[in-house]
PLY file of the C-alpha trace (Angstrom):
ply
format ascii 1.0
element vertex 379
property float x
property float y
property float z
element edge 378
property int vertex1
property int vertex2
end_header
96.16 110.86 89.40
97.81 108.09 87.79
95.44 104.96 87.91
96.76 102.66 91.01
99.64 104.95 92.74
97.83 102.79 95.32
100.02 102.98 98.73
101.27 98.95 98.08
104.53 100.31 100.32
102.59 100.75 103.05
103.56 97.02 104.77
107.13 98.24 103.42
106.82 101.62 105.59
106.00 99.26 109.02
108.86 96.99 108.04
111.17 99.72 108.13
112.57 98.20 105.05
111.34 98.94 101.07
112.23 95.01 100.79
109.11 93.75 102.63
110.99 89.99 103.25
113.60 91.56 104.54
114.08 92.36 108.16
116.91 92.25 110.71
118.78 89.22 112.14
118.53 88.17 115.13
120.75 89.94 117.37
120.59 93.08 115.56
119.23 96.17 117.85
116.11 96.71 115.53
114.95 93.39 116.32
114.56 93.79 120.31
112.79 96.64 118.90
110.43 94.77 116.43
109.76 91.90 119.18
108.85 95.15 121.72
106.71 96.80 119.50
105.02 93.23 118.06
103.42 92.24 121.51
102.82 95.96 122.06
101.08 95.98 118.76
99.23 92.49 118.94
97.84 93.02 122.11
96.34 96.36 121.35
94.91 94.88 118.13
93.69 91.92 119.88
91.89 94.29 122.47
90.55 96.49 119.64
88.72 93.32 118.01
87.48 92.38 120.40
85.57 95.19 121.63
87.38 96.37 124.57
89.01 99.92 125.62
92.69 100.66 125.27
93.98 101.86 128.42
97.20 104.41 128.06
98.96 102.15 130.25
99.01 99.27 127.73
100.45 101.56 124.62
104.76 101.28 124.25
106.76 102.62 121.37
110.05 102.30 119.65
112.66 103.96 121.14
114.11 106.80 117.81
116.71 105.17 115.89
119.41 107.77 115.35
120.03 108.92 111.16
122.60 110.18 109.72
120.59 110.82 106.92
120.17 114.37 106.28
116.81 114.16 103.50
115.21 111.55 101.06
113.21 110.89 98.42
111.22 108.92 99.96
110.49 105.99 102.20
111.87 103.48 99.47
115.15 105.48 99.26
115.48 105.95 102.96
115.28 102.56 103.03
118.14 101.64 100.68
120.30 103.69 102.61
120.19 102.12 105.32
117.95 104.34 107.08
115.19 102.63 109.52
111.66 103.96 110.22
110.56 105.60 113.23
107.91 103.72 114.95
105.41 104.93 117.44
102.33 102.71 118.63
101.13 105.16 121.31
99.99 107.58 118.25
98.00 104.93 116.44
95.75 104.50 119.61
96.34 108.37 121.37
96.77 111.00 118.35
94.74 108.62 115.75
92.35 107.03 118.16
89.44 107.66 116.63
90.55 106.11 112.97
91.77 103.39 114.97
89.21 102.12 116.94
86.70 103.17 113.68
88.91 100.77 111.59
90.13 98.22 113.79
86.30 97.72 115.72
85.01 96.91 111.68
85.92 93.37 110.47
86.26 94.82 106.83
88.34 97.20 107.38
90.77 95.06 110.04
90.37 92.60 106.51
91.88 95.51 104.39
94.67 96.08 106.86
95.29 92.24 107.06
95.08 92.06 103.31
97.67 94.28 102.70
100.21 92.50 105.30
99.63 89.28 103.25
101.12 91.04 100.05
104.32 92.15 101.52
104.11 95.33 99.87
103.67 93.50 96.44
101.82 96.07 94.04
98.89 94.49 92.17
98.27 92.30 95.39
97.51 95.52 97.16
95.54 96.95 94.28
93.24 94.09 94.66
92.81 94.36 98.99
92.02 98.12 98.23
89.29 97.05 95.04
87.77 94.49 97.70
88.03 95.96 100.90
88.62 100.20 100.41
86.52 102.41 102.84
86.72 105.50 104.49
87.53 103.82 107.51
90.48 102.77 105.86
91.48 105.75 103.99
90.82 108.02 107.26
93.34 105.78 109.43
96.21 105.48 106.57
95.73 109.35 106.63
96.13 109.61 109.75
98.61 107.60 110.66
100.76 107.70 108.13
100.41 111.63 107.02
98.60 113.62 109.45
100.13 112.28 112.98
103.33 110.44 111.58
102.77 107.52 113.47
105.35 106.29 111.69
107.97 108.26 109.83
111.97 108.77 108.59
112.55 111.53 110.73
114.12 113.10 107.97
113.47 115.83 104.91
111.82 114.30 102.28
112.88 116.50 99.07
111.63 115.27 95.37
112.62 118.70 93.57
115.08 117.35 91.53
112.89 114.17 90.27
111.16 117.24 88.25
114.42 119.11 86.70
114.54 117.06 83.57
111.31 115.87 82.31
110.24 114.48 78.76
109.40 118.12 76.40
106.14 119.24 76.58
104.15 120.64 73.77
104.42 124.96 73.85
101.08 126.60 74.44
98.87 123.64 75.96
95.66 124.62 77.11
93.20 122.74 79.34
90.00 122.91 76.99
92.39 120.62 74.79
91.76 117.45 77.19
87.99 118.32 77.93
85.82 115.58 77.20
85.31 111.42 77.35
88.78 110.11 76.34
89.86 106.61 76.44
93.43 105.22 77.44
94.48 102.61 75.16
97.97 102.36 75.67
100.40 102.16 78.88
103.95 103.16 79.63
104.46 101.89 82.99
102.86 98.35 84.14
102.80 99.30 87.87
100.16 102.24 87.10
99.26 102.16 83.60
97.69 99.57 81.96
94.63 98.59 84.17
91.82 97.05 81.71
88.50 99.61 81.20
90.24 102.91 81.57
88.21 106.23 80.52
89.38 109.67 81.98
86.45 112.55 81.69
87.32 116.09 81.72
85.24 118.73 82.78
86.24 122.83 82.98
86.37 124.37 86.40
85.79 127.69 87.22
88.94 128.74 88.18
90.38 127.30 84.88
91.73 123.71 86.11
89.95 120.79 85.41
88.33 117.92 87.29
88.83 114.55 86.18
86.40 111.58 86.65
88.55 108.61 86.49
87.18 105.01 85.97
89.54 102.03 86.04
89.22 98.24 86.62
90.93 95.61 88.93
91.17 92.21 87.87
89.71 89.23 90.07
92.61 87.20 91.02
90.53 84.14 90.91
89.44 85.58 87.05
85.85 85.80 87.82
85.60 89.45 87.03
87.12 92.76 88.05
86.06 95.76 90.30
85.42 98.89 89.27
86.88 102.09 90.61
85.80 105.31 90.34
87.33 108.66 91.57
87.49 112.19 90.90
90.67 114.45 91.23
91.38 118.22 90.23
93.91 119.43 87.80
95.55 122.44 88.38
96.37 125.24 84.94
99.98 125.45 86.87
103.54 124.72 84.82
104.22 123.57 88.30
107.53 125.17 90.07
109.91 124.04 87.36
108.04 125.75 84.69
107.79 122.48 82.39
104.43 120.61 83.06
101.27 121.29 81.44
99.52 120.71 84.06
99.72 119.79 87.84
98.06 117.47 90.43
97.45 116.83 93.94
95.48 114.90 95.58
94.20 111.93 97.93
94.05 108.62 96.79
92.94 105.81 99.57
94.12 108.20 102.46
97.37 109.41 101.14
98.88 112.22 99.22
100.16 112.38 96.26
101.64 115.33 93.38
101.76 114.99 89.77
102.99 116.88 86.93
101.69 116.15 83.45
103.40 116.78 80.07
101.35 117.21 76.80
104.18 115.32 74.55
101.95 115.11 71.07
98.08 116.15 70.00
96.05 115.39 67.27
91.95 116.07 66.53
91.84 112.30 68.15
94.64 111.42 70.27
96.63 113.05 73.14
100.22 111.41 74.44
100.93 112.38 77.94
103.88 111.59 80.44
104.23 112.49 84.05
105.84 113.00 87.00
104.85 112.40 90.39
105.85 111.82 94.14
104.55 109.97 97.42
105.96 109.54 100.80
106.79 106.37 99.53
108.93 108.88 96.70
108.98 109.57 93.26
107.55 107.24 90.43
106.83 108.27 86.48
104.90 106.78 83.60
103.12 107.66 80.40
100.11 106.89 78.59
97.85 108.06 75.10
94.53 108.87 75.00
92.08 108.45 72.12
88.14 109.46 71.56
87.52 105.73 70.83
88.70 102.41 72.35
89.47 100.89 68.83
91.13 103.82 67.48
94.55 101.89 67.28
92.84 99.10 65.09
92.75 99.33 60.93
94.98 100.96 58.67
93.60 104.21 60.28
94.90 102.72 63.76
98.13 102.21 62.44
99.06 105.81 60.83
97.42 107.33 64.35
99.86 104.74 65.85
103.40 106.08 63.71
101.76 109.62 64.95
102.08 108.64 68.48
105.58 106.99 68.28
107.19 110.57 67.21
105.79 112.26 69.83
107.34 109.47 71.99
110.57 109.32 70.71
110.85 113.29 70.62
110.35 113.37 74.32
112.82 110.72 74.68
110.60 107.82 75.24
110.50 104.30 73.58
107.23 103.49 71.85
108.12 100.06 72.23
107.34 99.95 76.07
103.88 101.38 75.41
101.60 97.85 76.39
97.90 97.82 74.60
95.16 98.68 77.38
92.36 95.53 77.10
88.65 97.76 76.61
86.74 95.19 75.62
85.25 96.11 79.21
82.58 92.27 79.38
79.68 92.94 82.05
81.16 90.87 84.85
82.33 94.22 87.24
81.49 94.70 90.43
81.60 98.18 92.30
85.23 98.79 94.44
85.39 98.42 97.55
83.50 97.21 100.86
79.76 98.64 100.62
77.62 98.63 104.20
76.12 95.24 102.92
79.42 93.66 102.50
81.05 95.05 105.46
78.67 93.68 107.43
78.92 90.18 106.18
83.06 89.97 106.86
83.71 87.76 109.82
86.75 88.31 111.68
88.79 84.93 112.45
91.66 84.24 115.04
93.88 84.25 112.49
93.05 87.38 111.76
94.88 88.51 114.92
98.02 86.90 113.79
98.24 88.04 110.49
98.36 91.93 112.02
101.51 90.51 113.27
103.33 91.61 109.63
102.83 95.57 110.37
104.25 95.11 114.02
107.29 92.40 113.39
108.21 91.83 109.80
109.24 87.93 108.40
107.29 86.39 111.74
104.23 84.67 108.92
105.93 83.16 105.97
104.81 84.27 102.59
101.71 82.54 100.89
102.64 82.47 97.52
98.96 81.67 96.25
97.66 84.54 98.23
94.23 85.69 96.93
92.32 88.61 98.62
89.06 87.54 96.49
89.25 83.95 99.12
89.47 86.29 102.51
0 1
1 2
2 3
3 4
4 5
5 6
6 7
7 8
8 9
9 10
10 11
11 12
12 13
13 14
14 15
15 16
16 17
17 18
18 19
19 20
20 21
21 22
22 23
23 24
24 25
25 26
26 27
27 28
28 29
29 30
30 31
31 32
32 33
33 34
34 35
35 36
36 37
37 38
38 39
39 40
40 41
41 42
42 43
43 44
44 45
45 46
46 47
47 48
48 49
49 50
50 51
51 52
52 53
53 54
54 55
55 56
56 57
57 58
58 59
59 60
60 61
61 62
62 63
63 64
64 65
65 66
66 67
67 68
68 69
69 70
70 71
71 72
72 73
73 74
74 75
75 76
76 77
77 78
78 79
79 80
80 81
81 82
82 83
83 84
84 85
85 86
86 87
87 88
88 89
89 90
90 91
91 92
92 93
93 94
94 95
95 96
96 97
97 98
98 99
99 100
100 101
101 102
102 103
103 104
104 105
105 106
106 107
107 108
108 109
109 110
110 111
111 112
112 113
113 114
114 115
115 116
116 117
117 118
118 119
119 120
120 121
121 122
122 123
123 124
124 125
125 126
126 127
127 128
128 129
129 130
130 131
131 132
132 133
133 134
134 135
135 136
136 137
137 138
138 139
139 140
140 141
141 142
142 143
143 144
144 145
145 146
146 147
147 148
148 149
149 150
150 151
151 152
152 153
153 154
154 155
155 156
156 157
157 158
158 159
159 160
160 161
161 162
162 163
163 164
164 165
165 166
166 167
167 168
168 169
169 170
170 171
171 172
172 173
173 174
174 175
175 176
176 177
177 178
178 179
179 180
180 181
181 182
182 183
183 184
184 185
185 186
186 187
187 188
188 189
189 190
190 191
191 192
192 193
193 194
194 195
195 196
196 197
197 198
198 199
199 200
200 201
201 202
202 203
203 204
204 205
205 206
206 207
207 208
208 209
209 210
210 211
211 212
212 213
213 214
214 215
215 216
216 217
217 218
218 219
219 220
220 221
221 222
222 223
223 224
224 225
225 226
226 227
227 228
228 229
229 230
230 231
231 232
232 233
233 234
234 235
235 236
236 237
237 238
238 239
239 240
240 241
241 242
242 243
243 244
244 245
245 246
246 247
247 248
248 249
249 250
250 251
251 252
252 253
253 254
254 255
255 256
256 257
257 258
258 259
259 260
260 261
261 262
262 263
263 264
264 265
265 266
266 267
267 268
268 269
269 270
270 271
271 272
272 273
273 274
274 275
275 276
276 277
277 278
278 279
279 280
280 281
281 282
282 283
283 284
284 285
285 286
286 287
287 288
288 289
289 290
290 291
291 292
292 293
293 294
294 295
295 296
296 297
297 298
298 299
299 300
300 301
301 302
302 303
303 304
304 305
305 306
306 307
307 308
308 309
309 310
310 311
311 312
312 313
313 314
314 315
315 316
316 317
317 318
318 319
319 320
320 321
321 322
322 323
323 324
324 325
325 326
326 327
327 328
328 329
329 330
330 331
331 332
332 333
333 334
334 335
335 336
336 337
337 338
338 339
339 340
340 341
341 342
342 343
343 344
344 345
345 346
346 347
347 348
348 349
349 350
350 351
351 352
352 353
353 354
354 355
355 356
356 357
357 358
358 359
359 360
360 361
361 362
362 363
363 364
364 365
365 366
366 367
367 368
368 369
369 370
370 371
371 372
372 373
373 374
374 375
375 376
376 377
377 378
């Protein structure tokens, strides 16, 4: 798992747009929809939070929107083309009623969901509402919802096989044992995934000649009074995947959603590795890089520098540009706090009426205007 492939387009997959501003005009046929399926949605919310049952009388849906769209990439794609999202709110509260009413009956939880609305599908903003307010509560009804029941979907093939045809060259002959061990990430390809401050990746063996990875990764505070700390565990797979070309493979769950990886050994020394990937989402495919070194200064000194030329071959072999790589800040101060919403925290959270509006951005897109100074850390 690449750190932070954190589902930010999940407001974007309600909007039925990958532009979360965005939504129809007025007088457009999707928006008789969105109004329909905004009081639908508000009032169940409104009776979930405040304690009382959902009858199957009060549940309405979207009627399908017809596609001409044959498959996608993804929901961003799908998107750009035009396409727009099938919408049910019966399945949130009949096929997911249990993640639903576990979710929407805990005012953390309802905080996450209400978090995420607030960024408009904006990625570190999301990062941040998972560090603060993540849960199995919340993980269980994205899973649901989005991935097990498809209470809201394309309605079309999602294919990603050709995202993998051409990826950077790998090294011949990797083995796993060569990434066992305590390695640090010092320097970041992508910005969206890659460069989160305090990043160490531990590799153990597994029996069946994969590896499990402990992952541990910091969030900055918006407010800059410290960061949260994540910490997950996914397993790696001794699989050139079905192209042939990776070095390893990956799939997992990361805060209630799938996601697949391929990785691609680019360069190796006694103290560095250079890796790129490949990966997909229902929100579709996404790719980075990274390097790996056994200390967090290791790129400092005239030592730092010849390890540094080292790693900008390997780059620009695979077809990458070393000059994209950002530094990755370890200096790692004492000032984290654990991710997401412990039982102490959770039970502090007090739900507001404002609360209720705000769900009003995952059932009718554009009705709240945008706070630009939005900061989950002040929720």
């Amino acid at each position: 798992m690449v750190v932070a492939i954190m589902p930010s387009f999940l407001l974007s997959v309600l909007m039925h747009s990958s532009a979360p501003h965005r939504h129809p005009p007025r007088g457009h046929p999707a928006s008789l929809g969105s109004r329909i399926n905004f009081c639908c949605g508000l009032q169940l919310a409104a009776h979930a939070m405040l304690g009382l049952s959902v009858s199957v009388g009060m549940a309405c849906s979207l009627p399908a929107p017809v596609s001409a769209i044959e498959s996608t990439t993804g929901f961003e794609e799908f998107a750009a083309q035009g396409g727009k999202m099938k919408a049910d709110s019966f399945c949130f509260f009949k096929s997911c009623g249990d993640q639903t009413t576990a979710c929407f009956t805990n005012p953390a939880c309802l905080k996450g969901i209400t978090c995420l609305g607030n960024c408009r599908g904006e990625q570190r903003c999301a990062t941040q509402c998972f560090a603060r307010f993540g849960s199995e509560r919340l993980n269980n009804w994205l899973s649901c919802t989005l991935e097990e029941k498809e209470c809201v979907t394309t309605g079309v093939k999602q294919d990603t096989l050709a995202f993998y045809d051409n990826p950077p060259r790998a090294v011949d002959n990797f083995e796993p044992r060569e990434l066992v061990g305590k390695w640090y990430k010092v320097l970041g390809y992508n910005p969206k995934y890659d460069t989160y401050p305090c990043q160490t990746n531990t590799f153990t063996p597994r029996p069946d000649g994969g590896l499990d990875n402990q992952i541990i990764f910091r969030v900055p505070k918006p407010d800059g009074s410290g960061s949260w700390e994540n910490n997950f565990v996914e397993t790696m797979s001794d699989s050139r995947g079905p192209q042939g070309k990776a070095s390893m493979t990956v799939e997992g769950k990361m805060f209630g959603l799938t996601f697949h990886e391929q990785w691609y050994l680019l360069g190796l020394g006694d103290d560095y590795r250079v890796v790129a990937y490949r990966g997909d989402t229902q929100q579709g495919p996404y790719d980075g890089a990274f390097v790996y070194t056994k200390t967090s200064d290791a790129l400092l000194g005239a030592s730092g520098s010849q390890l540094k030329a080292k790693i900008d071959t390997a780059l620009l072999e695979s077809g990458l540009d070393p000059s994209k790589m950002q530094i990755i800040d370890n200096a790692c101060p004492t000032d984290a706090t654990q991710a997401g919403a412990s039982a102490a925290e959770a039970s502090k959270e007090k739900l507001e009426w404002k609360d209720v509006f705000e769900l009003t951005e995952w059932f009718r897109p554009g009705t709240l205007k945008k706070d630009s100074n939005f900061d989950p850390t002040t929720m």
